[in-house]
N, C-alpha and C positions, 0 to 999 in steps of 0.2 A: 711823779705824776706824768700820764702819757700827755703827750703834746700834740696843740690842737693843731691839725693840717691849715697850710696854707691858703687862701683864696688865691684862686688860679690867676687874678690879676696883679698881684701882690707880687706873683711871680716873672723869672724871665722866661721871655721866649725860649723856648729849648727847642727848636730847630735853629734858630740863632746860635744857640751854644753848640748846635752838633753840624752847624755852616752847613746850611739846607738852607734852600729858599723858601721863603713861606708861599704858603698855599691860598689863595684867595676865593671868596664865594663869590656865584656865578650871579646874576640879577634875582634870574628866580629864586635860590636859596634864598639870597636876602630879603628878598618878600614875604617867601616863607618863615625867617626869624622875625621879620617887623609884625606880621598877623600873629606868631606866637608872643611877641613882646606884648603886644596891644590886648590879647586875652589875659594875660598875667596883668595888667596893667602898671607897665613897665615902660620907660621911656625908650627910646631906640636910635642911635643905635648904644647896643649893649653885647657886653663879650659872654653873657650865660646864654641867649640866645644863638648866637652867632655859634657858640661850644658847641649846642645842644645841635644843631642841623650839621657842622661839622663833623660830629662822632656819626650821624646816620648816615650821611654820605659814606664814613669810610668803613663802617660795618654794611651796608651793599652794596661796597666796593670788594673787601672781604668775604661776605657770601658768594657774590659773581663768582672770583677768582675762582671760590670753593667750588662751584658749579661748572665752573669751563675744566678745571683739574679732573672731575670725576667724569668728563663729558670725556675729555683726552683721554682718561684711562678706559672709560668701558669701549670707542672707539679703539683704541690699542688691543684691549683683551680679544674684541669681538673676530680684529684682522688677525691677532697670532690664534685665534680658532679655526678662524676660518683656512689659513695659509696652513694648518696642523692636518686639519681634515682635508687639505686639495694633496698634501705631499701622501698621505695615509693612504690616499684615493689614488695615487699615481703608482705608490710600493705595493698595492692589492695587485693592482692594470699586471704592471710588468712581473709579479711572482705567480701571478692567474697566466699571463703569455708564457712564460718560461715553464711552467709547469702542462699547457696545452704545447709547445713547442718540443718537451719531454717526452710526453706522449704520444703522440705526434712520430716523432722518431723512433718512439721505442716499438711504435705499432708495424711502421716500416721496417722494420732489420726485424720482427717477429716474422712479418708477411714475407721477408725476401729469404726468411729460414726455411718458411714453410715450402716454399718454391724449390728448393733443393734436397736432394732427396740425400741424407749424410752415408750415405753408399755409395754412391755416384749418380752422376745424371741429374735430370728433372723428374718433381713429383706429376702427378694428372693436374696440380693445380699451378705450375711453374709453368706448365706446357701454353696454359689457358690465359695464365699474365702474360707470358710470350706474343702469343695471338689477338690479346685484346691490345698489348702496347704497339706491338711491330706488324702485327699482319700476318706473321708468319701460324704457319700449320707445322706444329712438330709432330711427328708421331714418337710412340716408347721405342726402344731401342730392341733390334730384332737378337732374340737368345737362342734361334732354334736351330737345330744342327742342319749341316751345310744339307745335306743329304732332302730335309723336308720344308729348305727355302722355295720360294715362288722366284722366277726371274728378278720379279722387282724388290722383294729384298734380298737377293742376293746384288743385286746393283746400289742400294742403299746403304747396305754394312761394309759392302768393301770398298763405296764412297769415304763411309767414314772412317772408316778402319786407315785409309791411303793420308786422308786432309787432317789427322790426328797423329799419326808413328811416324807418315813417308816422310816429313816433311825434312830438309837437309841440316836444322838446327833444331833439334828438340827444345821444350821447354823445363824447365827441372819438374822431375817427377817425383820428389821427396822434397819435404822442406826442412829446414832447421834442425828441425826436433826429429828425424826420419820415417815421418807419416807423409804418406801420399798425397799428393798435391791434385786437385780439383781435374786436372788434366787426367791422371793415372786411375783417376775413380771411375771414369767416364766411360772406361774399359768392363767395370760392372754392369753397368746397364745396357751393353751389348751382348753379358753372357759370356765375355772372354777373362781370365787370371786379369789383376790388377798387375800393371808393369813396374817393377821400382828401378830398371835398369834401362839401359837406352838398348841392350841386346834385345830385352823383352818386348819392349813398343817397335824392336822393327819383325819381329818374328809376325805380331799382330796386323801389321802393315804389309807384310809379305802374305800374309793369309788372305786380306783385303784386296789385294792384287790376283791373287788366284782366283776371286770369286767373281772380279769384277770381266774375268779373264773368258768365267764360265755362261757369265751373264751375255757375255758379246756373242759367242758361241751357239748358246743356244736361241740369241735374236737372230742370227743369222741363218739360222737352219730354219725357222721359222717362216723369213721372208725369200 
């Protein structure tokens, strides 16, 4: 035969037995068990009453909890969204910068290609960031034989001709690999062989000299 449960008063305290202090009702519950005792028509005090407001107490004391736990979590989820989408925000920022800072660069070393003419010399458009950056007026490089120079570029090529070969320490005019170095190209855009020897950049330079020689010559007969 199943056997009939206990009445709760029959029973011990079991917070006694598990040494917990007991818990007592505040004035108000107990008001509120004496008005439920008194509709039951019940004498008071009494322990079903007192039960009865004690279990509702602690089931919304257990809702609450329930309610601050799910307040803590959606609180939680909302900051690690929010802190997902600020860091998401910040790795867009700096791969948008590094890819504008890319291009950016790559636009500059295109522009400073295009400035240089891979023969030697400057291009018409090297000449014009020259002048836009520094002020300076370059003009192309004079190619035409001595014979059909005007005074003033025969004074200008054998300027340059003297401040490029004459000078007492050359600079290498081959690199590494024994292609011409930016200096010996420069000899191209004047219309003179490319030098790969220091014999060759002074023959150039010796030539520069004669011109600038002819250039004084005929200022002088002039004035």
């Amino acid at each position: 035969m199943a056997r009939t449960p206990r009445a709760p008063w029959s029973k011990a305290n079991p917070r006694k037995r598990a040494r917990k202090a007991s818990t007592h009702l505040t004035p108000a519950e107990k008001a509120k068990a004496k008005a439920r005792a008194k509709r039951a028509g019940r004498r008071y005090p009494n322990l079903v009453d007192n039960m009865r407001v004690a279990a509702k107490k602690a089931a919304k004391t257990k809702t609450s909890g329930r309610k601050r736990t799910a307040k803590s979590k959606t609180a939680k989820t909302t900051r690690a969204a929010a802190s997902s989408k600020k860091h998401t925000a910040k790795r867009a920022t700096k791969r948008s910068t590094g890819r504008s800072g890319a291009r950016k660069t790559k636009r500059k070393t295109a522009s400073r290609a295009r400035e240089k003419d891979p023969r030697g010399g400057l291009t018409a458009a090297g000449r014009k960031a020259f002048a836009k950056r520094d002020g300076a007026h370059l003009k192309p490089g004079v190619t035409k034989k001595a014979s059909e120079m005007t005074p003033q570029e025969m004074r200008r090529k054998g300027s340059w001709a003297v401040r490029f070969y004459g000078r007492e320490k050359l600079p290498p005019l081959v690199d590494a690999d024994g292609q011409p170095t930016r200096l010996a190209l420069s000899a191209h855009a004047w219309g003179e062989p490319v030098p790969r020897t220091v014999a060759a950049a002074r023959r150039i330079a010796a030539k520069g000299e004669r011109l600038l020689a002819r250039y004084h010559r005929l200022k002088d007969k002039r004035a």
